[in-house]
KOLTI-344211 format. One line per field, with one value per residue: y, x, z of N, C-alpha, C in turn. Coordinates in Angstrom, 3 decimals. Example, Ala and Ser with C-alpha at 12.3 -4.5 7.8 and 13.67 -1.06 7.14 Angstrom:
<rs>
n.yy (-5.690,-2.250)
n.xx (13.190,12.850)
n.zz (7.800,7.080)
ca.yy (-4.500,-1.060)
ca.xx (12.300,13.670)
ca.zz (7.800,7.140)
c.yy (-3.300,0.030)
c.xx (13.200,12.900)
c.zz (7.800,7.870)
</rs>
This chain:
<rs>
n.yy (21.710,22.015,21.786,20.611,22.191,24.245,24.550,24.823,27.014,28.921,28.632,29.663,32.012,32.880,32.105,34.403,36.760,36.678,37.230,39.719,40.572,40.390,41.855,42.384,41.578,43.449,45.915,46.310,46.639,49.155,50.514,49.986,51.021,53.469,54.393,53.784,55.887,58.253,57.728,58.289,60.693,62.016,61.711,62.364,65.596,65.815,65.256,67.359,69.397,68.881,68.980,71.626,72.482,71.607,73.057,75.270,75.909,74.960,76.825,79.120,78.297,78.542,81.226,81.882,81.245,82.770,85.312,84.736,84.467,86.910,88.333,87.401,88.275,90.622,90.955,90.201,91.956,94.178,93.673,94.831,96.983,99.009,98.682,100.083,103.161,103.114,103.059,105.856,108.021,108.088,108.513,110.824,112.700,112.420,113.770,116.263,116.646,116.780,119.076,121.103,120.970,121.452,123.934,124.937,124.832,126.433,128.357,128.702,130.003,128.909,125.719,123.058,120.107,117.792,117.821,118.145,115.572,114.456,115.186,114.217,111.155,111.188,111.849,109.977,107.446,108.545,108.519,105.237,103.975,105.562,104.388,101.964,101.239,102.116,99.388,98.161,99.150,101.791,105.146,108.489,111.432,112.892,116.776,119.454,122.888,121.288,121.020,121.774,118.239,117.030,114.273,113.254,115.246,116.948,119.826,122.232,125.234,128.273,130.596,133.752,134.941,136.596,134.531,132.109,129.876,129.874,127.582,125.836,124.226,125.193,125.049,122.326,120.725,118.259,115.258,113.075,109.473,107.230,103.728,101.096,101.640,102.979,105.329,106.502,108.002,110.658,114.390,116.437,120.006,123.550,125.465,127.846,131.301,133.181,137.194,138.587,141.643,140.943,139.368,140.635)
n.xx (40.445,44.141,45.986,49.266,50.256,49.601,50.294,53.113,53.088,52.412,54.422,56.476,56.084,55.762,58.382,59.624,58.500,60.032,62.276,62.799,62.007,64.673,67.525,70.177,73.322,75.129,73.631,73.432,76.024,76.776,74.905,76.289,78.424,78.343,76.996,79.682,81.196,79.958,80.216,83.209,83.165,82.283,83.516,86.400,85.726,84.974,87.415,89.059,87.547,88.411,90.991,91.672,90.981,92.647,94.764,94.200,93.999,96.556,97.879,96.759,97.471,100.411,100.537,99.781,102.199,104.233,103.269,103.060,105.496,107.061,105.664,107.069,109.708,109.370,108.621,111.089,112.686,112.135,112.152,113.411,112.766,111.445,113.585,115.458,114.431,114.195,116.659,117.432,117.023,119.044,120.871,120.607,120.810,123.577,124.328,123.395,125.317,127.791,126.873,126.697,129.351,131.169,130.184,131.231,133.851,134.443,134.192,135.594,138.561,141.040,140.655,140.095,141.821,140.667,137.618,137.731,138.934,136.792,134.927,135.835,135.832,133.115,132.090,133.995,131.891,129.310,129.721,130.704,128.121,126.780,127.459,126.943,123.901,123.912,125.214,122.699,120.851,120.052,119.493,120.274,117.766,118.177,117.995,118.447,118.767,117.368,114.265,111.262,109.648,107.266,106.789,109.127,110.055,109.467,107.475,108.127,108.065,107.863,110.137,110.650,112.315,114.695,117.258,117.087,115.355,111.568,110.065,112.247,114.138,115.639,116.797,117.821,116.157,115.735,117.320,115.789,115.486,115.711,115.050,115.821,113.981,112.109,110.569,111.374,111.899,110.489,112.147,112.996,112.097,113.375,111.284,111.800,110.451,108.912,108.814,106.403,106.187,107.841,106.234,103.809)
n.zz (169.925,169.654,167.158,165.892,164.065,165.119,167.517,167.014,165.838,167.957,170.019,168.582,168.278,170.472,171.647,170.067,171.191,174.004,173.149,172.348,175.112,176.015,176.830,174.046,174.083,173.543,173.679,176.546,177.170,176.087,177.619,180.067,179.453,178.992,181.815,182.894,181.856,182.571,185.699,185.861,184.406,186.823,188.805,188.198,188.287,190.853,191.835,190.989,192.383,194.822,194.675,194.566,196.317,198.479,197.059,197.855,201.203,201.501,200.609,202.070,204.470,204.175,203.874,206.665,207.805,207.036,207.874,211.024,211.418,210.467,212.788,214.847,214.322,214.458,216.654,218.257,217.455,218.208,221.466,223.289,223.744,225.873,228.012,226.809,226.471,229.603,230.278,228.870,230.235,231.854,230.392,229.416,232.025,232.628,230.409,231.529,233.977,232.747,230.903,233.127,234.357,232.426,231.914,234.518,234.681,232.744,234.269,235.744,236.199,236.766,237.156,239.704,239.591,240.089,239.892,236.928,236.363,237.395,235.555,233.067,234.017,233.997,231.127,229.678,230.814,229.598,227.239,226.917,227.688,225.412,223.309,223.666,223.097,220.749,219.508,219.643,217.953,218.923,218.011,218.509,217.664,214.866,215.111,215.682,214.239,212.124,209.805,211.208,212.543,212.811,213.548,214.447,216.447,219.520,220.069,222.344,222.782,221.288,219.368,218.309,215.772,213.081,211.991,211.262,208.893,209.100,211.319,211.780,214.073,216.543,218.930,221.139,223.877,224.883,223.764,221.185,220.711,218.622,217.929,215.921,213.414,214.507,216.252,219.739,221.182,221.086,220.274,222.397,221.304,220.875,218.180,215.551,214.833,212.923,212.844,213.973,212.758,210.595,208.933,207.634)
ca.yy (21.050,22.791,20.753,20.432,23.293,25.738,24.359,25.140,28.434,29.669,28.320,30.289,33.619,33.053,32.614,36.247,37.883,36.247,37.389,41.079,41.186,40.035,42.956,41.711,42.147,45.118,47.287,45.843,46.846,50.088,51.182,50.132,51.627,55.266,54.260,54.030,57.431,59.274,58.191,58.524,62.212,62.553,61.525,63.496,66.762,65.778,65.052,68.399,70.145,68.570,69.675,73.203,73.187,71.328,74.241,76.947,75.468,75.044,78.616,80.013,77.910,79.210,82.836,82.318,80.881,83.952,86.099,84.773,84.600,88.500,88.791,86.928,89.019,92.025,91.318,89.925,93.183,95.547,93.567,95.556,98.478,99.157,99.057,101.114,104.475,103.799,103.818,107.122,109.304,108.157,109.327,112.716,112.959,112.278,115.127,117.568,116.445,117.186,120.619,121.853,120.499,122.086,125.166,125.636,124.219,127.542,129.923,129.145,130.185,127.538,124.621,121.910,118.871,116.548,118.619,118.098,114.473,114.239,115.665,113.153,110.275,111.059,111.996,108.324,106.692,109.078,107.422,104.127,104.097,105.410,102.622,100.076,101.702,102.057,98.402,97.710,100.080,102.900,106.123,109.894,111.779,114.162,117.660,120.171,123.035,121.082,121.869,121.071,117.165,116.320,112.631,112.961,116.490,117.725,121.288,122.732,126.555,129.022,131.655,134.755,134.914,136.089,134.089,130.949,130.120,129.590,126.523,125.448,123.670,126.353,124.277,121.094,120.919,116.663,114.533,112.085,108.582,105.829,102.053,100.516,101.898,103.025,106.231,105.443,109.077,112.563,115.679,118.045,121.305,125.217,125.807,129.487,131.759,134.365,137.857,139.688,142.370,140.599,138.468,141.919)
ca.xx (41.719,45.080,46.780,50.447,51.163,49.379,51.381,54.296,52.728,52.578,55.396,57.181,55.485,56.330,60.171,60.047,58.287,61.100,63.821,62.334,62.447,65.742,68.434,71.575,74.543,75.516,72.462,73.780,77.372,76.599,74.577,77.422,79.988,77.603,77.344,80.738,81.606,79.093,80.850,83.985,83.297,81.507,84.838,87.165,85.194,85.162,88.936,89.811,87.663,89.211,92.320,91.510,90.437,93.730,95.566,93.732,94.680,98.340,98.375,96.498,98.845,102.041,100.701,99.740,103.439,104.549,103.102,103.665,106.935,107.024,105.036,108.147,110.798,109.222,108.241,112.647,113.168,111.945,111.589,114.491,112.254,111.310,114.818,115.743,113.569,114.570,118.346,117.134,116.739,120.534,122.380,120.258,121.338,124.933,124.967,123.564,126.148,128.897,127.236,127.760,131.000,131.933,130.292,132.125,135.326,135.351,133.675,136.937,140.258,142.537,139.799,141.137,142.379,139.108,136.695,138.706,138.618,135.197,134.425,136.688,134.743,131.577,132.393,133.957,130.973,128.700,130.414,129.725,126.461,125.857,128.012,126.242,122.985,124.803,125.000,121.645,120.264,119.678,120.208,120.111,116.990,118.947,117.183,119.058,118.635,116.258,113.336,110.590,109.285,106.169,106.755,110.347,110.257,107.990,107.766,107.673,107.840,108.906,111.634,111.242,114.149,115.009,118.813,116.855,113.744,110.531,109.980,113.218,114.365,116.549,117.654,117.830,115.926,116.342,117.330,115.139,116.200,115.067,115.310,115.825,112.964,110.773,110.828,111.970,111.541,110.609,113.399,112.057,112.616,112.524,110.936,112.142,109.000,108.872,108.311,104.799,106.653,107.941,105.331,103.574)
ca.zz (170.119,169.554,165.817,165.966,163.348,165.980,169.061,166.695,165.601,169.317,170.905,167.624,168.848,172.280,171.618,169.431,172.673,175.125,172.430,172.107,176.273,176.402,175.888,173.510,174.970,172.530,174.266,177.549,177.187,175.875,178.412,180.907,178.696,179.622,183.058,183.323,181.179,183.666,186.503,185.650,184.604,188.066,189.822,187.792,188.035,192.498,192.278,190.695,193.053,196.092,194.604,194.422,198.055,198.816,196.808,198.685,202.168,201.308,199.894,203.472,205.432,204.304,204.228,207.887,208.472,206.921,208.827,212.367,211.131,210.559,214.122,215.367,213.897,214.681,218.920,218.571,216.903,219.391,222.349,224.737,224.343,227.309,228.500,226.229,227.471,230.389,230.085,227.994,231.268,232.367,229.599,229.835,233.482,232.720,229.943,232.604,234.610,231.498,230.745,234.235,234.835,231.476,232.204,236.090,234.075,231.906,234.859,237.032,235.432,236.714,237.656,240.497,239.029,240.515,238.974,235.742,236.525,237.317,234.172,232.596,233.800,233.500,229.809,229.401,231.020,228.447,225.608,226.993,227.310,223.959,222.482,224.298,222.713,219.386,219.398,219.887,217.040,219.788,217.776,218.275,216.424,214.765,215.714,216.156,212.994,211.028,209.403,212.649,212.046,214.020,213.836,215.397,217.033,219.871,220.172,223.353,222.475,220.033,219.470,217.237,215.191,211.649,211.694,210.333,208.508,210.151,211.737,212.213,215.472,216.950,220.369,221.939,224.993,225.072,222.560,220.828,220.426,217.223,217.544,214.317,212.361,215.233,217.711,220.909,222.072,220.488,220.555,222.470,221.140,220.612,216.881,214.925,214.385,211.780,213.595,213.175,211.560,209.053,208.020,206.502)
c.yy (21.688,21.456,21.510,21.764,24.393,25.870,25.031,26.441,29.455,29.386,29.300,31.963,33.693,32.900,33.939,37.029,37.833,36.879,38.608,41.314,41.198,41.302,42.270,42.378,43.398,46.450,47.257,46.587,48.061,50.903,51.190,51.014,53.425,55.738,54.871,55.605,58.810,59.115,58.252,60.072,62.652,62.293,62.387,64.889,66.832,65.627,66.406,69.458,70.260,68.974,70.874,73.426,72.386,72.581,75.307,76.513,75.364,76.535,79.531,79.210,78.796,80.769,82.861,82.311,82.085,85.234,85.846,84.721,86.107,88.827,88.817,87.677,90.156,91.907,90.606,91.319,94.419,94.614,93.974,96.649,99.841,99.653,100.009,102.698,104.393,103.831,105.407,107.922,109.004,108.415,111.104,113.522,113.296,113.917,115.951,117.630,117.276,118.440,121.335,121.922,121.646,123.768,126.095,125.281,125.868,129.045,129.753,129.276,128.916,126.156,123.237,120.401,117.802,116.947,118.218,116.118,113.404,114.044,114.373,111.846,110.121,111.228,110.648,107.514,107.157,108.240,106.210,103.866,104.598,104.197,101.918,100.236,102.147,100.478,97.665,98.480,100.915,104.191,107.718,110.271,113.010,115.585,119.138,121.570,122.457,121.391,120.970,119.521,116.930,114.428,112.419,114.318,117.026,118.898,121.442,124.232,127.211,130.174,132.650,134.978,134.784,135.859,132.470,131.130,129.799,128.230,125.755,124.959,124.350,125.873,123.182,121.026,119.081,116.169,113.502,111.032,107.452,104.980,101.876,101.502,102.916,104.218,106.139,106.350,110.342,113.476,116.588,118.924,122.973,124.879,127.506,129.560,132.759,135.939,138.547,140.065,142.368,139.447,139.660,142.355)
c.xx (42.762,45.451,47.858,50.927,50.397,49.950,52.304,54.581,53.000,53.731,57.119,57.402,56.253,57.402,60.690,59.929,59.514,62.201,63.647,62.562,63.821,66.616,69.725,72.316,75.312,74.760,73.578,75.712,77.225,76.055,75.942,78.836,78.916,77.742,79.073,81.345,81.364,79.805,82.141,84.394,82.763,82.759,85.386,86.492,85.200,86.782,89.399,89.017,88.005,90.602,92.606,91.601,92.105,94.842,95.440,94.217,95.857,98.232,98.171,97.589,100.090,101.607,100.514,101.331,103.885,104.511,103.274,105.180,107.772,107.130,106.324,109.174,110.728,109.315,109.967,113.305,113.456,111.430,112.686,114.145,111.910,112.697,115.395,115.655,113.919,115.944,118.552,117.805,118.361,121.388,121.663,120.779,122.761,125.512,124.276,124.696,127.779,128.538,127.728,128.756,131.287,131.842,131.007,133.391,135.297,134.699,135.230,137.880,140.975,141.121,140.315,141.287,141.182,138.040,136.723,138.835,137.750,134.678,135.176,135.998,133.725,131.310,132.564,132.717,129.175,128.809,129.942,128.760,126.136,126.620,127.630,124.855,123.196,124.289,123.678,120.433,119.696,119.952,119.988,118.804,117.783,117.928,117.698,119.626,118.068,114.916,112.405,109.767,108.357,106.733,108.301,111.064,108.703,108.394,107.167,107.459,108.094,109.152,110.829,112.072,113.965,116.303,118.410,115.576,113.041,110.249,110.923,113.505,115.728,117.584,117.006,117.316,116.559,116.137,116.704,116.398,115.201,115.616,115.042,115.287,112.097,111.349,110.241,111.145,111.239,111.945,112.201,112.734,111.932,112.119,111.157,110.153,109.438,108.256,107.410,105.144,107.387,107.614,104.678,104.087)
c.zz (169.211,168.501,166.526,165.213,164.661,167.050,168.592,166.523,167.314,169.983,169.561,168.039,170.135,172.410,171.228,170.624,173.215,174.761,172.744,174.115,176.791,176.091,175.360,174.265,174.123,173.570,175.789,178.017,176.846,176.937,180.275,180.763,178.987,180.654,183.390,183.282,182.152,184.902,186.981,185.580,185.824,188.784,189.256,188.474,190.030,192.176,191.745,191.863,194.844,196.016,194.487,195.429,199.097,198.720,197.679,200.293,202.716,201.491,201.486,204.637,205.398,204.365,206.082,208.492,208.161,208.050,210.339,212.150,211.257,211.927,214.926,215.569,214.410,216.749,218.601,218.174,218.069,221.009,223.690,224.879,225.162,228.179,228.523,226.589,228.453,230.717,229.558,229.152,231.853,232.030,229.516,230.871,233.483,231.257,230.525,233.379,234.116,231.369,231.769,234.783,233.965,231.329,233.278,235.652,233.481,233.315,235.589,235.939,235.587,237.539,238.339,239.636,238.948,239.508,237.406,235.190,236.590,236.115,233.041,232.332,233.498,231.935,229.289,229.625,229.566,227.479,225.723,226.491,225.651,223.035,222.561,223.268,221.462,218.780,219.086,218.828,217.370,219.437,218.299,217.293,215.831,214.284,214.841,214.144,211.895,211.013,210.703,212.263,212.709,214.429,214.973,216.600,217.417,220.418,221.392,223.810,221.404,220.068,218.245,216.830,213.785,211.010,210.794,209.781,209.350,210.334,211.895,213.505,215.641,218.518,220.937,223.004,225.783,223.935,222.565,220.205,219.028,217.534,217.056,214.025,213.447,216.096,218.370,222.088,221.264,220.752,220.678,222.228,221.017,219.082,216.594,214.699,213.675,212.516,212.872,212.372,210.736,208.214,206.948,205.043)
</rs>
């Protein structure tokens, strides 16, 4: 039979156990106050790299706007191209038209008035046309005595001749044209050659 001091004795023990499983609220708060710390730095450390991938997104956006932007500028730039070339072949036509006038203008002595007239207009309408093509950043390649250019001069023969240096563009066969930036058309031309005997 259990005496009174041993009831008291055990039921003494058995409150220390109960106390010892219990956690104080110090442990308790601490370990929440970790908790928290941990995922607090686990958010931060996701919110900066959602904001990186935000940054990078922006950044490829506007370079794409950029660039179709360019694309834009450029197909508004050159898009009468086409046109262009072929208005080409009508002002070529019209100065054949002008040299032979101008050449049967000086073969006749006194040349009839029409003729004279002819020549007149078709000269005015010349002008035109390159004004209109002026406008439009339609230029001339200028040829004619320079040194030979592949990129803006295509050679279609060559001259012996020591009145210039070698490789020179010695005559006009047709003139090359540039829009804006860009050629439109080549200058075809003669190129100077240096003769055998006096390359030696």
């Amino acid at each position: 039979m259990i005496t009174e001091d041993q009831a008291t004795q055990i039921n003494s023990e058995k409150k220390a156990e109960d106390t010892e499983d219990i956690p104080s609220n110090e442990e308790e708060a601490a370990r929440d106050s970790e908790t928290s710390e941990n995922e607090t730095s686990r958010l931060t450390e996701q919110l900066a790299i959602e904001k990186d991938r935000v940054l990078r997104l922006s950044a490829e956006f506007e370079n794409y706007k950029k660039r179709k932007q360019r694309e834009i500028d450029e197909f508004k730039k050159f898009a009468n191209e086409t046109v262009f070339k072929q208005l080409l072949s009508v002002v070529d036509n019209l100065e054949r038209a002008i040299d032979a006038a101008s050449a049967r203008k000086q073969e006749e002595e006194s040349a009839p008035e029409n003729s004279t007239g002819l020549l007149d207009g078709v000269e005015m309408i010349h002008k035109e046309i390159l004004t209109i093509l002026g406008n439009f950043h339609v230029s001339p390649v200028d040829a004619q005595d320079q040194p030979f250019d592949h990129n803006f001069h295509q050679a279609v023969t060559q001259e012996e001749t020591q009145e210039v240096p070698d490789k020179t563009v010695i005559r006009v066969l047709q003139k090359g044209y540039a829009f804006h930036d860009r050629l439109l058309r080549p200058a075809m031309v003669v190129v100077s050659k240096t003769p055998a005997h006096d390359k030696k």
